[in-house]
N, C-alpha and C positions, 0 to 999 in steps of 0.2 A: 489493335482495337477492332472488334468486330462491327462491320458494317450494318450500320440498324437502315433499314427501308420501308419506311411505311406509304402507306399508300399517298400519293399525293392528288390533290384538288386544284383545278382553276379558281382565281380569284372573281369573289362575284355571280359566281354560278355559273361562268363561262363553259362553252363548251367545245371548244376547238382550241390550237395553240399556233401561233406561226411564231416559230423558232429560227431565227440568226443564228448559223452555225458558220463557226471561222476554220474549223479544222476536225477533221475524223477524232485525233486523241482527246482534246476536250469536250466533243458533243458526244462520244462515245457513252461514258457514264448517265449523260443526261438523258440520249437518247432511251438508255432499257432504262433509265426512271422511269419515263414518259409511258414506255412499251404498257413495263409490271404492271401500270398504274391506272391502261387502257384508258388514260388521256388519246384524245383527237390530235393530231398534230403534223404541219408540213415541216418543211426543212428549210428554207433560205439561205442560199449562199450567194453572199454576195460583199468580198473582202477585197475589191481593187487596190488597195495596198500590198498587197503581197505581190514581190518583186523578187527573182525575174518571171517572165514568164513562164520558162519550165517549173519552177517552184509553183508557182500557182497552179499549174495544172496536176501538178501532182498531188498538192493537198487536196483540191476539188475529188479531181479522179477515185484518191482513197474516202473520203465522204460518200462521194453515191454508191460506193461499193460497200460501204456499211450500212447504208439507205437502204438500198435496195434487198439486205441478206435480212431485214425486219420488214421490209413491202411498204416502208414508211415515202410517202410524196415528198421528190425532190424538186426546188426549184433555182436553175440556174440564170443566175442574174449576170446583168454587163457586165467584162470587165473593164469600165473606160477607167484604164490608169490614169491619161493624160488629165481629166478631169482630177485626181486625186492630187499629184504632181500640183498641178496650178494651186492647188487648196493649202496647200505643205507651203508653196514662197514662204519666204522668210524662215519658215520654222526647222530648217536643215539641222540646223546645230542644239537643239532643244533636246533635253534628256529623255529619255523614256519613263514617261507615265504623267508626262506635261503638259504643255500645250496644244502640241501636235498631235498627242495619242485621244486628247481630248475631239479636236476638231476629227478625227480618225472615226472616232468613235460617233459622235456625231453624223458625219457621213453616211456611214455605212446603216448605223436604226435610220435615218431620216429616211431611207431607203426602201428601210423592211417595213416602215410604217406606212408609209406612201403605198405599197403591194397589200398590206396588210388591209389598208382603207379600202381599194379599190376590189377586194376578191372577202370580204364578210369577215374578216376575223378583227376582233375584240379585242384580244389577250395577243401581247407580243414576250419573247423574254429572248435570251440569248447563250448560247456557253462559255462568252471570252469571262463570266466573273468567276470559273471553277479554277481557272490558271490562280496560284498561289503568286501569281510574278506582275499580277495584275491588280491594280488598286481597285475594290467593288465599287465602294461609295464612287470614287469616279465612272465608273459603267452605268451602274443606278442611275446617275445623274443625267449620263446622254442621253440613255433610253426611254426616262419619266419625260425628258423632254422633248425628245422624239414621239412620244406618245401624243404626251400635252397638244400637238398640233391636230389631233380629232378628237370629236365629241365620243365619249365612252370609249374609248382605247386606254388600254391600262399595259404599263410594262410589267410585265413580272416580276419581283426583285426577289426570288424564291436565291437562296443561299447554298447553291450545289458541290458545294464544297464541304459540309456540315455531313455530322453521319457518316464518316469516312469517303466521301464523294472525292476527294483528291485521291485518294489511295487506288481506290478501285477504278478511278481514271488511268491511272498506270497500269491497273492490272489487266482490262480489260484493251489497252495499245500492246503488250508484249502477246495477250493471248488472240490477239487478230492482226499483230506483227505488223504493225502500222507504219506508216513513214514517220521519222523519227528526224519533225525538223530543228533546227539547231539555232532558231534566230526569230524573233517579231513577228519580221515576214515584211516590213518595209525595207525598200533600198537604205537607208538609213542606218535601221536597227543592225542592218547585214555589215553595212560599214563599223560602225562601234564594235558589233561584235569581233568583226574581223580585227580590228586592231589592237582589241583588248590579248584576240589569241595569240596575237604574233609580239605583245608584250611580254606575253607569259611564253612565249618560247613554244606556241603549237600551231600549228600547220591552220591556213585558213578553214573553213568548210571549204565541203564538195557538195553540190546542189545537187541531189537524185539516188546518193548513195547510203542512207544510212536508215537502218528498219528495226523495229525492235524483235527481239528474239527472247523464247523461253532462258535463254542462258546468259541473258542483262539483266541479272538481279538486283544490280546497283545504280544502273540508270534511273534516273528520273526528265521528265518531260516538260517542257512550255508550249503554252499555247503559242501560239502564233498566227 
């Protein structure tokens, strides 16, 4: 299917955008949306669920490296896990796309909003809803209400998935050979995963080693 791109707009007549981004492969595509589209726009990263810590710095690390090669403003936020940790009690055992992915999700806009209020921007949105592995209306939901808590703040719930936006999210991780991670990105998600693979008879992940290349045709990608 060919990738249609039109030009995109802020809601409202906005004109700047502070963007939650969880990971280089799915803020990728949204990113040169934003670029083509000469939308205004920072980056925000700030995913204290992703666990362990080398993982996180690796997903960071390949973000601003993608930031940085369009000159787009990056902004490095906490990572207090132990705060995230405390927030997850009880919810260890909860599926993915639950309770816990809810409070998750919650966290981290309450977050981008709170930065978003205090430095002038209007318009928030994010790129965990381009993951196909990801339920929108649940993302939509934390980030309208993450918004909701200031006066004219609006979350974006723009659909970057639509118009080939997943597709070219892959294409654009093999053609900037991106870390290629394999799990959520909570201690959790990494557990399930884990045991789902040694169910099926494959070798846990290895945290640092896996990157896309032009000759992963058949790979496909999660947010995380």
């Amino acid at each position: 299917m060919t990738h249609q791109k039109p030009m995109l707009t802020l809601p409202s007549g906005e004109s700047k955008l502070l963007l939650h981004s969880c990971c280089a492969p799915c803020s990728g595509e949204v990113m040169e949306r934003l670029v083509e589209s000469e939308i205004d726009f920072t980056i925000y990263f700030y995913n204290p669920n992703i666990h362990p810590k080398r993982e996180y710095e690796i997903r960071k690390d390949e973000n601003i490296r993608f930031a940085k090669k369009h000159d787009i403003p990056f902004v490095d936020a906490d990572y207090d896990v132990d705060n995230w940790f405390e927030r997850a009690k009880g919810m260890e055992n909860e599926p993915e796309r639950g309770i816990r992915c809810t409070m998750c999700f919650d966290m981290r806009f309450e977050r981008t909003a709170l930065y978003a209020h205090e430095h002038g921007f209007n318009v928030i949105s994010s790129s965990l809803g381009i993951s196909r592995w990801k339920n929108m209306a649940q993302i939509n939901d934390c980030g309208e209400r993450a918004a909701g808590h200031y006066p004219d703040m609006i979350y974006w719930t723009y659909n970057w998935r639509k118009g080939g936006g997943s597709q070219r999210m892959i294409e654009i991780s093999k053609r900037e050979a991106f870390y290629q991670q394999e799990y959520c990105g909570c201690a959790y998600s990494l557990r399930d995963t884990n045991q789902w693979r040694i169910s099926k008879g494959r070798t846990p992940i290895k945290i640092g080693v896996k990157y896309y290349s032009s000759s992963e045709l058949s790979e496909t990608i999660d947010e995380k």
